[in-house]
N, C-alpha and C positions, 0 to 999 in steps of 0.2 A: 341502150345502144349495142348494136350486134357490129363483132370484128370480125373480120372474113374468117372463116372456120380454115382452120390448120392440124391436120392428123399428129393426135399424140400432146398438142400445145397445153401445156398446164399452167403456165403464166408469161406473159407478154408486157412488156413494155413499150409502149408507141410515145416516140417523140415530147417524151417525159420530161419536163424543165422545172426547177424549182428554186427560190429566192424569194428574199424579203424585200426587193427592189428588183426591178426590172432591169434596171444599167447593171445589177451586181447579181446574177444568177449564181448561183450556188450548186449548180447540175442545167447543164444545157444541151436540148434535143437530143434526148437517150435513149438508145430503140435498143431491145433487148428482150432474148424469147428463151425459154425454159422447156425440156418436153419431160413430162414425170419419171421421176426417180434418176435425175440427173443430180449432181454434187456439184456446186462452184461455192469458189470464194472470190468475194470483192476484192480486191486488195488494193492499197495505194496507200500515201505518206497520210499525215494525220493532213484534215479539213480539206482532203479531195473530193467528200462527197459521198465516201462507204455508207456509213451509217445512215445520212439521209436516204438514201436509197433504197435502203433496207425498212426504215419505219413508212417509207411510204408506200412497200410492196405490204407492209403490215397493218397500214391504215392510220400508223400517229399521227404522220403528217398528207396532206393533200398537198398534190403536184399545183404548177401555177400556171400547166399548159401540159397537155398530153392526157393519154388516155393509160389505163394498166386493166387487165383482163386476167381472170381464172378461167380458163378454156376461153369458150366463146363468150362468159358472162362480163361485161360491164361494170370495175368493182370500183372505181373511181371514188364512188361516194358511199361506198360502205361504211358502216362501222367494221371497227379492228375486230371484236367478238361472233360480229358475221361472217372473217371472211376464212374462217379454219387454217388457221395459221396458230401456229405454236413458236413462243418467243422466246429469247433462254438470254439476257442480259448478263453485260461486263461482272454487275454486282452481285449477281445470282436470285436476289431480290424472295429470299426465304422469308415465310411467317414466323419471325422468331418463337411463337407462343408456342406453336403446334409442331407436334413431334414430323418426324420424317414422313409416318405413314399418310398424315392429315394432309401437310404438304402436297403430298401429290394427289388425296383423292380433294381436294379446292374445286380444283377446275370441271368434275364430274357433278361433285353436290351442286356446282352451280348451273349446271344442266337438266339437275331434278334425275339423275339417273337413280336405279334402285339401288337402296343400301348394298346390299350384297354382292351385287354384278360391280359396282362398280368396286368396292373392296379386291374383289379378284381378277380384275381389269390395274386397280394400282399395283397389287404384290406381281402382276406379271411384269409391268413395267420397271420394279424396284428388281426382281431378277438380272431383266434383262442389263441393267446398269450395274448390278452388281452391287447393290446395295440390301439386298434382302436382306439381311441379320443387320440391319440398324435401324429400323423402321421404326422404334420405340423413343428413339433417341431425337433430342431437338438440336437444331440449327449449330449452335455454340457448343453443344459437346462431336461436331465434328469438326473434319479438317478441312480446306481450301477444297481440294479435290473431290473429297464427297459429298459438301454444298453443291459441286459444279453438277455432280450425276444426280442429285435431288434434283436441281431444277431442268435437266435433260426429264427425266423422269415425270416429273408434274409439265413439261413441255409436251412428250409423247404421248400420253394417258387417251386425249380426247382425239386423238386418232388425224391429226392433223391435215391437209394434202401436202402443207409445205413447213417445213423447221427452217426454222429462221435464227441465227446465231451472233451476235453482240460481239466481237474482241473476249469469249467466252475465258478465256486461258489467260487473261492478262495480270491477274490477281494470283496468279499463281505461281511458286519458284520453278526453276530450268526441269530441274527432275520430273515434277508433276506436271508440266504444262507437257512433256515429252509423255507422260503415260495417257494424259485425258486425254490428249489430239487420238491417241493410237485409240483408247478406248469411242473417241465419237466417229473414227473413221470404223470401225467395228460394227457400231447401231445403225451408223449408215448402209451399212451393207446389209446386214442379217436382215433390218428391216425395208429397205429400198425404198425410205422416205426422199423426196425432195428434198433439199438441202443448199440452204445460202449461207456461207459461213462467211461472216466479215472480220479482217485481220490488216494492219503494217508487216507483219513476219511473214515477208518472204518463204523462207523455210518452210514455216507450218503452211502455209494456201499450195505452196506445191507438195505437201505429205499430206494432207488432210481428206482434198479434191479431188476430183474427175479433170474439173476445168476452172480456170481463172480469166477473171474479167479485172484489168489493171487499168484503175484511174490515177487524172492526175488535175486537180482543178476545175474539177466537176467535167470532166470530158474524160468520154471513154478513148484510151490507149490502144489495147488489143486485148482478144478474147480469142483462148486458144486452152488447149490442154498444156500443163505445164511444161513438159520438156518441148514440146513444139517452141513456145511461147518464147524459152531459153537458148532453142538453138535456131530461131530464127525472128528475130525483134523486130517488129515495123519501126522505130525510132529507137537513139541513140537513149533516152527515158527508159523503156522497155528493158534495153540490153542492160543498162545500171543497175535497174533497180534489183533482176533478177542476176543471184550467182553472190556467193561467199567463198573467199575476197570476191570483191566485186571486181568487175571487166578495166581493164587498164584503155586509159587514152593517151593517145598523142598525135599531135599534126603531121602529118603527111602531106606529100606535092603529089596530084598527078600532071604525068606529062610524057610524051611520047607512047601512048597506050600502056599503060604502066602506072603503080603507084606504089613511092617511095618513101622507106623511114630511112634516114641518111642514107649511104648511097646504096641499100637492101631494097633490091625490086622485089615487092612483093607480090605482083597479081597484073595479071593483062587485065587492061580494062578499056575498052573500047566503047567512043560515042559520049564519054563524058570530057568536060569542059576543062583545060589545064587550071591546075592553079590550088588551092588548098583545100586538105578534105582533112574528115578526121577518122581516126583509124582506130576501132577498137578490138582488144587482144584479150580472150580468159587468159586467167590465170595459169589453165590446164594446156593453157595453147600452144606453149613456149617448149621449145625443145634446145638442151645445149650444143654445142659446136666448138672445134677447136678453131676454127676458121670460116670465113667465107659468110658472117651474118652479121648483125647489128652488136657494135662493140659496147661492155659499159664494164663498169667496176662495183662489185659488188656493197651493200650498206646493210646487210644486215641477214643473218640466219635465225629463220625460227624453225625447231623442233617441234608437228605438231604429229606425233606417233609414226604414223605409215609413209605419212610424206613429210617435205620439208619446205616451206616459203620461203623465196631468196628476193631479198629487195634489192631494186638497184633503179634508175635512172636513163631516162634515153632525153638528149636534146633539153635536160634539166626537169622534163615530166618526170616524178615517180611512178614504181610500176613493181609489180609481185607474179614471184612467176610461182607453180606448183611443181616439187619435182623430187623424185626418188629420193628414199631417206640416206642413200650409200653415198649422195652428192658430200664431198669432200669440200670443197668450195669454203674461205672465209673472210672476214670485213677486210675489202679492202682488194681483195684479189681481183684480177680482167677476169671477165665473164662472155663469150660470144654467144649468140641467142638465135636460131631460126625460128619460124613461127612456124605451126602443123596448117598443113594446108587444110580449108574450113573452119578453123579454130580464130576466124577474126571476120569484123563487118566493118565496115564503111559506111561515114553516113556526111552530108550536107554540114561544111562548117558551121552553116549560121541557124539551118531552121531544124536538124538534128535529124531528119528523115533518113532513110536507109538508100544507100545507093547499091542500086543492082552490082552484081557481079561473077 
C-alpha cells in the first residue's frame, strides 16, 4: 500500500486505533506525521496510550485500524527487526553475561556485519555516549546511568532511521535523570537521529525535545513545540498538565463583556455567553498590589532560592503565586493580587476547551 508521497516524511501515522475490544479503545483515530531528524516526546498521565504508541510505531504491537508508513513504505505488518528502529527500554534490558563492549556490538553480529567494522562502528558509538573506558566491564559493575548510555549505545550502533525511547530515565535518582536527559538531548543533536521519547515529566519532554505530542486517554491533546504548547493550551488539560506549580483555577462569571474574579474585571470579552467560565492563572502570572485587585490572606511562604511561593485562597479555591524573594509578606497577612496581562486562559466550565480572548 502506497501513502500519498509527502517531502521530507519519515514516519506517518494515519487514523491509527488500537484496543483489545472495540467499545474500550485504548488509542483512537491518531494521525500523526514526523519529517527526519525531528525530536518529540509523547507525553501524558500513566495508561493515556504513550507507550502503546510507541511499540506500535516499533512493530510489538499492531494497530486494530489505521495504517503507519516509513516514508512512503507501508510498514503496518512489518516485523519490529525490519522496520530500523532502535528501541532503548524503561529497564535498559542489558545481557547481563556480556561485558559492555558485546552489548553493543549484539545487534551488528546479528546482522552478520564483519568482525572488525563492526568492532569500530561499537567503540564509535561507546565514544559517542561517553562510555569508552568501560567497555570491559559488565552490566552489574555499572551504575543506573551508564546501563542507560549502554543501551543508547547498542540502540544507535545499527544506524537506525528512528530512536525510539521507553520512560528511559525513570530508574534513575533526580541528579542522574538530570544529566542523562542532558546527555540524550546531546546525541540527538550531534547525531540528528529522529527521536520519540516517551515520558509523564513534564519537565523532561519540554528539556529533552524539539516537540511534544500530549495525550490523554488515548486521544491526542495538542502537538506543539513546548513553550508554544505552555503559553498557549487548546484545553484546560493542556494548560494543567504543563507548568511547575501548576496553573491555578478558579470560577469566574462573565457578563457585561467582561470576566470576573470577585469584583476584579479582568478582560473584555466579547460574543461569549454570561454565566460561568473558569479561569486559569500561572503561578508567574500574579503580580502584588496595594489596592485595586483580588483580595486574600495570605496561608503560607515557601523559600525556593531566587523566588518565593506565596499561598493563599480566592472564593475558598487555593492558588500559588511566584514572586520576588525580597516579598516580605507572612501567614496570615492581606495580600492584593493583579494578574499580568496574558498570564491567564479561559476555558468552558463543563467541557474544559479554551475560550478565545
Amino acid at each position: 500500500t502506497q501513502s500519498q508521497p509527502v517531502a521530507n516524511r519519515l514516519l506517518a501515522l494515519e487514523h491509527v486505533s488500537f484496543g483489545y475490544s472495540p467499545s474500550q479503545p485504548l488509542l483512537r483515530q491518531f494521525n500523526w506525521e514526523l519529517r527526519e531528524g525531528e525530536s518529540w516526546s509523547i507525553l501524558g498521565p500513566s495508561g493515556c496510550g504513550k507507550s502503546t504508541t510507541l511499540f506500535m510505531i516499533a512493530g510489538l504491537y499492531k494497530p486494530t485500524a489505521g495504517r503507519i508508513f516509513f516514508g512512503k513504505e507501508d510498514v503496518t505488518e512489518l516485523r519490529p527487526e525490519r522496520r530500523g528502529i532502535g528501541l532503548v527500554f524503561q529497564n535498559y534490558a542489558l545481557y547481563p553475561h556480556m561485558t559492555v563492549i558485546k552489548n553493543i556490538l549484539f545487534p551488528l553480529e546479528n546482522q552478520g556485519i564483519e568482525k572488525n567494522k563492526a568492532l569500530d562502528m561499537a567503540k564509535e558509538m561507546a565514544d559517542l555516549v561517553q562510555i569508552g573506558d568501560l567497555l570491559d566491564r559488565k552490566p552489574s559493575a555499572l551504575s543506573g546511568g551508564q546501563q542507560q548510555r549502554v543501551a543508547i549505545a547498542r540502540a544507535l550502533v545499527k544506524k537506525p532511521k528512528v530512536l525510539l525511547l521507553d520512560e528511559p530515565l525513570s530508574n534513575l535518582d533526580a541528579r542522574l535523570r538530570l544529566e542523562t536527559r542532558e546527555e540524550i538531548r546531546r546525541i540527538q543533536k550531534e547525531t540528528g537521529i529522529t527521536t520519540i521519547y516517551v515520558t509523564h515529566d513534564q519537565e523532561e519532554a519540554m528539556s529533552i525535545t524539539d516537540s511534544i505530542l500530549l495525550m490523554r486517554d488515548g486521544v491526542l491533546q495538542q502537538k506543539d513545540d513546548p513553550q508554544d504548547m505552555y503559553n498557549n493550551p487548546t484545553n484546560s488539560f493542556v494548560a494543567q498538565f504543563l507548568g511547575n506549580p501548576p496553573i491555578n483555577y478558579f470560577g469566574g462569571r462573565a457578563a457585561d463583556n467582561g470576566v470576573y474574579i470577585q469584583d476584579y474585571r479582568l478582560t473584555e470579552l466579547r460574543g461569549v455567553a454570561e454565566g460561568d467560565i473558569l479561569v486559569g492563572v500561572r503561578p508567574e502570572g500574579w503580580q502584588i498590589e496595594t489596592d485595586g485587585g483580588i483580595k486574600s490572606n495570605i496561608t503560607l511562604v515557601e523559600n525556593i532560592g531566587r523566588d518565593k511561593i506565596v499561598s493563599f485562597a480566592i472564593n475558598g479555591e487555593p492558588a500559588r503565586a511566584i514572586v520576588d524573594s525580597d516579598f516580605v509578606g507572612a501567614v496570615g497577612d492581606p495580600v492584593v493580587f493583579r494578574i499580568k496581562p496574558g498570564s491567564y486562559f479561559l476555558f468552558d466550565k463543563d467541557s474544559g476547551s479554551r475560550v478565545a480572548h
